[in-house]
Backbone as JSON Lines, residues from 0, in Angstrom:
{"i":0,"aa":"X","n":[25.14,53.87,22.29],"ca":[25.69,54.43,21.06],"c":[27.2,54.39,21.13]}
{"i":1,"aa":"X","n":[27.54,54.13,20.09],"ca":[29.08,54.1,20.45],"c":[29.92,54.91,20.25]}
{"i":2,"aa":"X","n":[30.8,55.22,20.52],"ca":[31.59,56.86,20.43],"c":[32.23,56.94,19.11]}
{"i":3,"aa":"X","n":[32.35,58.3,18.68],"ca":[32.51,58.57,17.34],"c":[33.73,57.71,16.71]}
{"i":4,"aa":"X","n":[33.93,57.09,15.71],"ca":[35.16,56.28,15.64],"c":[35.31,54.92,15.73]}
{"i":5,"aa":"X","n":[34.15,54.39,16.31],"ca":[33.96,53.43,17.09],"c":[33.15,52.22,16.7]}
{"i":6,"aa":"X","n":[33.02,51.25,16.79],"ca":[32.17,50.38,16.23],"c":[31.38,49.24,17.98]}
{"i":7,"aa":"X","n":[30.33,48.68,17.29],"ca":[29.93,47.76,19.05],"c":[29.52,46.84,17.91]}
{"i":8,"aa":"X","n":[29.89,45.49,19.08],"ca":[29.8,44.29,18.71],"c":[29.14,43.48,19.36]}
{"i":9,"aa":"X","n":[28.57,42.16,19.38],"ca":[28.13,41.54,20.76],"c":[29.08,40.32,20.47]}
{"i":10,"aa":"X","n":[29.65,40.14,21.72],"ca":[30.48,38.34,21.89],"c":[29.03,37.98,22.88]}
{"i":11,"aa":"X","n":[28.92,36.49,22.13],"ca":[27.82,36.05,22.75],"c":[28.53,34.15,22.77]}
{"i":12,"aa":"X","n":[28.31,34.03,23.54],"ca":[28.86,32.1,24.39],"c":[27.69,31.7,25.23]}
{"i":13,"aa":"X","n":[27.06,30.03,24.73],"ca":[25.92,29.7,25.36],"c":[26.45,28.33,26.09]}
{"i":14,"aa":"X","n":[26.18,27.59,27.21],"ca":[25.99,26.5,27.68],"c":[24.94,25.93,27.8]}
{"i":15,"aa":"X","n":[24.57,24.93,28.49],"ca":[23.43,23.94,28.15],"c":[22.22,24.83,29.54]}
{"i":16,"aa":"X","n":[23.37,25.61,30.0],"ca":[22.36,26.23,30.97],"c":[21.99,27.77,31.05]}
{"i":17,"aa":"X","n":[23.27,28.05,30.42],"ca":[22.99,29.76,30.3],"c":[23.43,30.27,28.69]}
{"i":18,"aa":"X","n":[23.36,31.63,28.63],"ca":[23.68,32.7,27.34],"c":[24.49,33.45,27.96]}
{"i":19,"aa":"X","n":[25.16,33.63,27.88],"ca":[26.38,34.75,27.55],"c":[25.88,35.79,26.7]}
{"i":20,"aa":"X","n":[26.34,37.37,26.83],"ca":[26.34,38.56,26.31],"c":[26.95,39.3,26.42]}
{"i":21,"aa":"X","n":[28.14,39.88,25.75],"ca":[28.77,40.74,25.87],"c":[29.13,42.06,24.59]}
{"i":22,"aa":"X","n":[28.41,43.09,25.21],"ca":[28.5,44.32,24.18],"c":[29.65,44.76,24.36]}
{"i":23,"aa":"X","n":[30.73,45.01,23.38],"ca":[32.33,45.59,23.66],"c":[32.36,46.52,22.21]}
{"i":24,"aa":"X","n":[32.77,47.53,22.53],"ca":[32.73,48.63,21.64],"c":[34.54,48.73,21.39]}
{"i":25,"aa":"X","n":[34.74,48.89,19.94],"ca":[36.25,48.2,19.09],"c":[36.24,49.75,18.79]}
{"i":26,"aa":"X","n":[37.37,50.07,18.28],"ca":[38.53,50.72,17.09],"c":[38.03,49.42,15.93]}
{"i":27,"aa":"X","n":[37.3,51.14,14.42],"ca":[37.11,50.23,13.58],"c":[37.98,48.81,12.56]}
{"i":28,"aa":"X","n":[39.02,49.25,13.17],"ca":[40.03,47.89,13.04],"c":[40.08,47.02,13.59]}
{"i":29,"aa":"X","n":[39.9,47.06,14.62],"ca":[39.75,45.81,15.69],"c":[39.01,44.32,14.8]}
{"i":30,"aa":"X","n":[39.94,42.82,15.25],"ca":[39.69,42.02,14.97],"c":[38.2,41.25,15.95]}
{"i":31,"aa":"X","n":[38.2,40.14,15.43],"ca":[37.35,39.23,15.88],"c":[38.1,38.94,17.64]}
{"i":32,"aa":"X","n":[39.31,38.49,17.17],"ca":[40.62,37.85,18.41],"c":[40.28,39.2,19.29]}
{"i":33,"aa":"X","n":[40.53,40.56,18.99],"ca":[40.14,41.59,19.77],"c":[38.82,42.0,20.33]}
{"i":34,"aa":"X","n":[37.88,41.84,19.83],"ca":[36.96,41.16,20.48],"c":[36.42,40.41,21.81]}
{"i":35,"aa":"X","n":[36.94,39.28,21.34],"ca":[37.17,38.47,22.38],"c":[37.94,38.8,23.55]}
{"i":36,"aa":"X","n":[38.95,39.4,23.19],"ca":[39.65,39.78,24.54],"c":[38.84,41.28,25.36]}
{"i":37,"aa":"X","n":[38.4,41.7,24.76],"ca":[37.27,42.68,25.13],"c":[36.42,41.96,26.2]}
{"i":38,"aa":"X","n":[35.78,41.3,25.55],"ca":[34.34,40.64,26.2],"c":[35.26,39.72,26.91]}
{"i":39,"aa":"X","n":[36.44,38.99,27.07],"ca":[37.06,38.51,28.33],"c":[37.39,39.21,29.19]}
{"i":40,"aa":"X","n":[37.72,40.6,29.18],"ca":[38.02,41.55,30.61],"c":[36.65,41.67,31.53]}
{"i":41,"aa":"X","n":[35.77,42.0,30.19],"ca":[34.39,42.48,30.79],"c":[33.74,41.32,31.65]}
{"i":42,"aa":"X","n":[33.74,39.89,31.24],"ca":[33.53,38.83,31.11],"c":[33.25,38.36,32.67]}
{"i":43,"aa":"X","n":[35.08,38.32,33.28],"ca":[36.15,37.9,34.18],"c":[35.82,36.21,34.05]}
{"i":44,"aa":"X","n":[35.07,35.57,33.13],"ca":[35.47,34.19,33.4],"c":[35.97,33.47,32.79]}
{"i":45,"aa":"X","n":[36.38,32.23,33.41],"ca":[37.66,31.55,32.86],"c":[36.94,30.08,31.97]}
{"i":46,"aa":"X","n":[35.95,29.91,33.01],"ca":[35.2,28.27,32.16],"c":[34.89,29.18,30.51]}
{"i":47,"aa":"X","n":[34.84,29.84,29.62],"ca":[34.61,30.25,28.81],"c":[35.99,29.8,27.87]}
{"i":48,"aa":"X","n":[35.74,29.08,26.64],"ca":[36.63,28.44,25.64],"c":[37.65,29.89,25.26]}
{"i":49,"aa":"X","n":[38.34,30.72,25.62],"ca":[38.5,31.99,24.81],"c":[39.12,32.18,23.56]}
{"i":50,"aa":"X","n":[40.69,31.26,24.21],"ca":[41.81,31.13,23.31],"c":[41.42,29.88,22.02]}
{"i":51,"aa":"X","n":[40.73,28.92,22.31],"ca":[40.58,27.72,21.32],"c":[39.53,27.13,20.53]}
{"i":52,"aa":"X","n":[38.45,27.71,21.01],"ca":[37.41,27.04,20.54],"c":[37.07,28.2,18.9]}
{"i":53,"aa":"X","n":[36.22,27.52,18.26],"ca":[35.96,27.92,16.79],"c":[35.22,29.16,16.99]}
{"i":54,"aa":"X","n":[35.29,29.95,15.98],"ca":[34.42,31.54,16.14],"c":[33.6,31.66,15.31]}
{"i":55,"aa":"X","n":[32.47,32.4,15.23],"ca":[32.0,33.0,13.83],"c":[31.05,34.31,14.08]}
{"i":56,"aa":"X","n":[30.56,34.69,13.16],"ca":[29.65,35.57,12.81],"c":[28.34,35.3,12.66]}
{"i":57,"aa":"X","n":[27.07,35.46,13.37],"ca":[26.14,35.3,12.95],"c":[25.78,33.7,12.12]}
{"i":58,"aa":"X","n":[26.99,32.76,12.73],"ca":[26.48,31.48,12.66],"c":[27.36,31.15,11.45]}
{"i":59,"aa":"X","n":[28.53,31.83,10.65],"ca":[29.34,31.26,9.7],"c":[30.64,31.24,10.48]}
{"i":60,"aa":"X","n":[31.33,30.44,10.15],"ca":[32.97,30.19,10.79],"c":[33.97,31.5,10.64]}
{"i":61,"aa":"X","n":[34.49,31.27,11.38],"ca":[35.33,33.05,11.47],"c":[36.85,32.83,11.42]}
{"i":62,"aa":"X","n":[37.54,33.53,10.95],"ca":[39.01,33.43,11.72],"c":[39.15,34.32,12.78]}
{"i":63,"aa":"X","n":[39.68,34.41,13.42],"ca":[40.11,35.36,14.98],"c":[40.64,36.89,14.22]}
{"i":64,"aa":"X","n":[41.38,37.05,12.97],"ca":[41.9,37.54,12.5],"c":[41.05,38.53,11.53]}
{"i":65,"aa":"X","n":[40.13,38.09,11.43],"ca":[38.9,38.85,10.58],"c":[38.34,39.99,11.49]}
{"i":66,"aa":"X","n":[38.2,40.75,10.34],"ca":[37.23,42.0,10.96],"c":[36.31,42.16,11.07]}
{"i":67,"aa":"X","n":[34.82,42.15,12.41],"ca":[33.89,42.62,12.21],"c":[33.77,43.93,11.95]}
{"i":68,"aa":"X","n":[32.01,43.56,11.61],"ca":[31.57,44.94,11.11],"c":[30.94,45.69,12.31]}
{"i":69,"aa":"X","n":[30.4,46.89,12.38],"ca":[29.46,47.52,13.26],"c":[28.2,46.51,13.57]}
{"i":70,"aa":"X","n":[27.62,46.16,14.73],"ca":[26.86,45.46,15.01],"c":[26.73,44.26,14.71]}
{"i":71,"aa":"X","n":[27.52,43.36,14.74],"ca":[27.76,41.85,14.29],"c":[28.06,41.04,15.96]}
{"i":72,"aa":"X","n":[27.36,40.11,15.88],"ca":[27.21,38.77,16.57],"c":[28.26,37.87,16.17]}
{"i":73,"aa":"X","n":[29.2,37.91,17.5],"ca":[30.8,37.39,17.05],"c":[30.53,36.02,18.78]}
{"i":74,"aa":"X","n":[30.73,35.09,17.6],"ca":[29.94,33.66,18.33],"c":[31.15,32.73,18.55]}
{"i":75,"aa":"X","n":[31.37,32.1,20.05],"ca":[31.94,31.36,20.6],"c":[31.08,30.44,20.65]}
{"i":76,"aa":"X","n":[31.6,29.2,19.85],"ca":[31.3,27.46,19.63],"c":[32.01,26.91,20.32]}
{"i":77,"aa":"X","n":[31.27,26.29,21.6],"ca":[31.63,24.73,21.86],"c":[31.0,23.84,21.41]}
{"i":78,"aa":"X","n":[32.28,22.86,21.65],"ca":[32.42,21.66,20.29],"c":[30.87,21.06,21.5]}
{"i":79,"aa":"X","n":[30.48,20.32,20.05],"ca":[29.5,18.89,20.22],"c":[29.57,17.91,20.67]}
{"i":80,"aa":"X","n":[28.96,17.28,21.59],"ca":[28.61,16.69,22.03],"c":[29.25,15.16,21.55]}
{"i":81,"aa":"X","n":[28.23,15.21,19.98],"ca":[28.62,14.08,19.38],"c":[28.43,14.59,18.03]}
{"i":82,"aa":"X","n":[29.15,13.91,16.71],"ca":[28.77,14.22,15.49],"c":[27.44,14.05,14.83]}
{"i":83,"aa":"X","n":[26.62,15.28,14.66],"ca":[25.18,15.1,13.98],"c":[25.21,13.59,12.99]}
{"i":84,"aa":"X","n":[26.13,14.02,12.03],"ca":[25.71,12.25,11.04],"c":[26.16,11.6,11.19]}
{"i":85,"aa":"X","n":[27.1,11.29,12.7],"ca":[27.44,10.03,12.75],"c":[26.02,9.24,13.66]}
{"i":86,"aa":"X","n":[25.45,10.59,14.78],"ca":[24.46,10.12,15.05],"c":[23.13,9.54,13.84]}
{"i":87,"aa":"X","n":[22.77,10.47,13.1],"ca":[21.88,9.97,11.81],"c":[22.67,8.73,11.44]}
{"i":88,"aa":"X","n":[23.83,8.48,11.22],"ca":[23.96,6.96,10.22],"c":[23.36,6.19,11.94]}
{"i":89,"aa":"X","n":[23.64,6.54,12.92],"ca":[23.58,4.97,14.04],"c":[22.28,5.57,13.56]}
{"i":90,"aa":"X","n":[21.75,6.18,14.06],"ca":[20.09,5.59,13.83],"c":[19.25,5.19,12.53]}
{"i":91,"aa":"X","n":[19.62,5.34,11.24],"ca":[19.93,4.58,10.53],"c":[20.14,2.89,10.15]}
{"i":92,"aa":"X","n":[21.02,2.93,10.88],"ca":[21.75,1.55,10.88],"c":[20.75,0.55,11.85]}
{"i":93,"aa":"X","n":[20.28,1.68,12.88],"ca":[19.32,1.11,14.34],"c":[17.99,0.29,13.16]}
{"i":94,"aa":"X","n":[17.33,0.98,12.43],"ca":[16.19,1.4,11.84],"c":[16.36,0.23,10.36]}
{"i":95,"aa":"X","n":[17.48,0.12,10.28],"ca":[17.06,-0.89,9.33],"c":[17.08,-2.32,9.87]}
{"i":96,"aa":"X","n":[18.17,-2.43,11.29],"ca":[18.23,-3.69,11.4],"c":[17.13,-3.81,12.23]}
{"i":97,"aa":"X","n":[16.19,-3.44,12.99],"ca":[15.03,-3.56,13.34],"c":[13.68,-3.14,12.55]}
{"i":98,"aa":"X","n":[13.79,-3.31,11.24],"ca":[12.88,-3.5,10.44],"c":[13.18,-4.55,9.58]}
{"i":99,"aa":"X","n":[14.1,-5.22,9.5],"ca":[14.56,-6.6,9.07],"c":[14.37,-7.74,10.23]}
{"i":100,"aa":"X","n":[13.86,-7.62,11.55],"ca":[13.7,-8.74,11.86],"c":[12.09,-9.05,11.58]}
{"i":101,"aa":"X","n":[11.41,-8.06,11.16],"ca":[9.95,-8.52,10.95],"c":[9.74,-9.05,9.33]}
{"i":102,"aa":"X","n":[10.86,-9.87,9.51],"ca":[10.4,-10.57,7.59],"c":[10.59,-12.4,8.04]}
């Protein structure tokens, strides 16, 4: 429960091998950027994107500068791999020219 005044948040950061969780309880002013620096003390690690990588809420894009609310999922994105439709056009592109050699 969080102390009177107070709001809790979860910073949550996933890799291809683990989840990240971090419950950090704000001043209802406290930003997103504050946040983060929360769940970085608690954290102590460094391979974690803190300062650069994209943020959001519950899966929409965030600014650092925005305020969560009481109980909101404040999400650290690392970047991709590769671009989803650039992958769909190559396979695409795979898919037609190997259905054009059977004519």
């Amino acid at each position: 429960m969080a102390a009177p005044g107070a709001k809790r948040c979860l910073v949550a950061y996933a890799t291809r091998e683990r989840q990240y969780l971090w419950p950090v309880e704000l001043a209802p002013e406290a930003t997103i950027g504050d946040a983060l620096a929360a769940a970085r003390i608690a954290a102590n690690l460094d391979s974690v994107p803190w300062e650069d990588a994209p943020v959001g809420v519950f899966g929409e894009l965030r600014e650092r500068t925005d305020v969560p609310q009481e109980g909101d999922r404040i999400e650290i994105y690392r970047p991709l791999a590769s671009d989803p439709r650039e992958r769909r056009r190559e396979r695409v592109q795979r898919q037609r020219k190997d259905s054009g050699r059977g004519r």
